[in-house]
LOVO-886996 format. One record per residue (C-alpha): x, y, z. Coordinates in steps of 0.2 Angstrom, whole numbers, plus 2048, in hexadecimal, padded with zeros to 3 digits. Each point is the difference from the previous one (the first is absolute). Layout:
LOVO-886996
XYZ/...
//
This chain:
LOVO-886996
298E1BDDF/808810800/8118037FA/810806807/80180F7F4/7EE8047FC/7FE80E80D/80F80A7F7/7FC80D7F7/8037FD7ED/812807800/8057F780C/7FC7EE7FA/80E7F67F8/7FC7FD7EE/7FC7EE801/7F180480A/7FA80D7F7/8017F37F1/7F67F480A/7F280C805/8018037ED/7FE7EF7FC/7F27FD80D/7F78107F9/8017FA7EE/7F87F0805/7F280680B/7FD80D7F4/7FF7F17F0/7F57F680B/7F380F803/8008017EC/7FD7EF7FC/7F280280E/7FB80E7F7/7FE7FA7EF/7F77F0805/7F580D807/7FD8097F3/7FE7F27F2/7F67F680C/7F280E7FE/8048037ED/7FC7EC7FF/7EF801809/7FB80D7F4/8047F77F2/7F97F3808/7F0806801/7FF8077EE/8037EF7FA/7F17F980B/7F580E7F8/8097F97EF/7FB7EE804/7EE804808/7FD80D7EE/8037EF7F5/7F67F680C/7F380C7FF/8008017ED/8007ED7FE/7EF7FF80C/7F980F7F7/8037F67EF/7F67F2804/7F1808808/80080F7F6/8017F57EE/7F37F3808/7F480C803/80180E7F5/8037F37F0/7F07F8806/7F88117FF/8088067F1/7FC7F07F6/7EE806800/80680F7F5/8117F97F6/8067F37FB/8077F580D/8138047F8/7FD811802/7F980280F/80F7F4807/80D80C7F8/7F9810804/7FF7F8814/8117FA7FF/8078107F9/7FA80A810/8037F580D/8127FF7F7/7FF814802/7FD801812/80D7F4803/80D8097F8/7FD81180B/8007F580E/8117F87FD/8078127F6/7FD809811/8097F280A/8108007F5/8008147FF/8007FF815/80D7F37FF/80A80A7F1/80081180C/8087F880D/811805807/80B7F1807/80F80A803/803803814/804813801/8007FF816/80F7F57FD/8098097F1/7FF812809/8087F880F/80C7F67F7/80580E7F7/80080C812/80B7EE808/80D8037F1/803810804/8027FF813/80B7F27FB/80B80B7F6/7FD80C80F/8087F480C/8107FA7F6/8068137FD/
//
């Protein structure tokens, strides 16, 4: 629906309805950034998301590799050591490789950057076509 006045150019207008279209701006304009920062935190979330699936499947990893790898190699080792020694010296490097697994993971997760820039550039670009508008 189009409005009596809207065809004026914007001198003409009487200030109520220049106000209005304001008003209507400023909310289409506060919608599109919420819109926006969804957006963007939506695809910070996946990746974070993903990094903490990597987190998960490391430790899983590590906890499989522990049992199989101190089954077998203790068996092997026993051969050699002392069962006690051959046990540590297992555990100690499975224990190892875990560790970089899970270091890596945290390091990916540590690195990454939640803020959403799209939406603060264009809020800060929105605030000055705001101030544009009320002179």
């Amino acid at each position: 629906m189009q409005r009596i006045n809207e065809n004026r150019p914007m001198e003409n207008k009487p200030l109520g309805d220049l106000f209005g279209d304001l008003a209507s701006d400023m909310s289409s304009l506060v919608r599109q950034e919420v819109a926006l920062a969804k957006l963007e935190i939506t695809q910070k979330a996946k990746y974070l998301g993903r990094n903490v699936g990597y987190l998960v499947v490391g430790g899983a990893v590590a906890y499989a590799g522990l049992l199989a790898v101190i089954a077998a190699i203790i068996m092997l080792l026993d051969n050699y050591m002392p069962a006690w020694g051959a046990a540590l010296l297992v555990g100690v490097v499975v224990a190892l490789i875990a560790w970089l697994m899970i270091g890596k993971a945290v390091a990916a997760l540590q690195q990454a950057d939640l803020t959403p820039h799209e939406t603060v550039e264009t809020l800060k670009e929105d605030a000055t076509w705001v101030k544009q508008q009320i002179k």
